[in-house]
C-alpha positions, 0 to 999 in steps of 0.5 A: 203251477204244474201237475208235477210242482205238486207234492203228492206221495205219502214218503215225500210228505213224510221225508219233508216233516222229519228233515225240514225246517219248520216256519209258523204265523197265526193262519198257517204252519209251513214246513220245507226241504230242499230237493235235489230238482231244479224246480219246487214242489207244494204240498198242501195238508189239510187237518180234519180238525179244520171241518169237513170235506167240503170246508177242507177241499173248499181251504185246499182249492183257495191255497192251490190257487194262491200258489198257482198265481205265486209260483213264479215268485218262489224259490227253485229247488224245494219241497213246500208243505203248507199247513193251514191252522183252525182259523182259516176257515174264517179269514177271507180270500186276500187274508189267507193270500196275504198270510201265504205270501208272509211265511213265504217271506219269513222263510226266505222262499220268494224271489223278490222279496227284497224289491218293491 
């Protein structure tokens, strides 16, 4: 995942909560919105509800890395925000990859979804 596949700017986030289609589970909320680009963007946005700076940056880095190990696999032309909720602080590695790559199903937002 490249620097520019990151959603970064506060108007983009913004633009994403108010005109994009919400999807949940029991780890993660996840919102998204098309974009007029040929490749997507993720954002990630990391509640003070879930700890401190060390537990939130600690969440960030394991879900930019599951993205980055992912992205192939996700969908062209959208604007993804991921959403972690309280209980990812516990939940180990492969628990949040898996709960990463089911929202990314339900939202029909993987490439291959359909084959084994």
């Amino acid at each position: 995942m490249k620097k520019e596949h990151r959603l970064r700017s506060n108007e983009d986030f913004k633009k994403v909560y108010r005109n994009g289609k919400n999807y949940w589970n029991r780890n993660i909320v996840l919102y998204v919105m098309e974009n007029e680009l040929d490749y997507s963007r993720i954002g990630f946005s990391v509640s003070k509800k879930i700890g401190n700076s060390v537990v939130r940056n600690k969440v960030k880095r394991r879900m930019r890395e599951i993205c980055r190990l992912n992205f192939l696999n996700i969908e062209d032309g959208y604007d993804i925000i991921f959403i972690p909720k309280k209980n990812v602080v516990d939940i180990e590695y492969k628990e949040l990859e898996s709960a990463m790559l089911h929202i990314l199903s339900i939202a029909h937002l993987m490439k291959n979804s359909g084959e084994i």
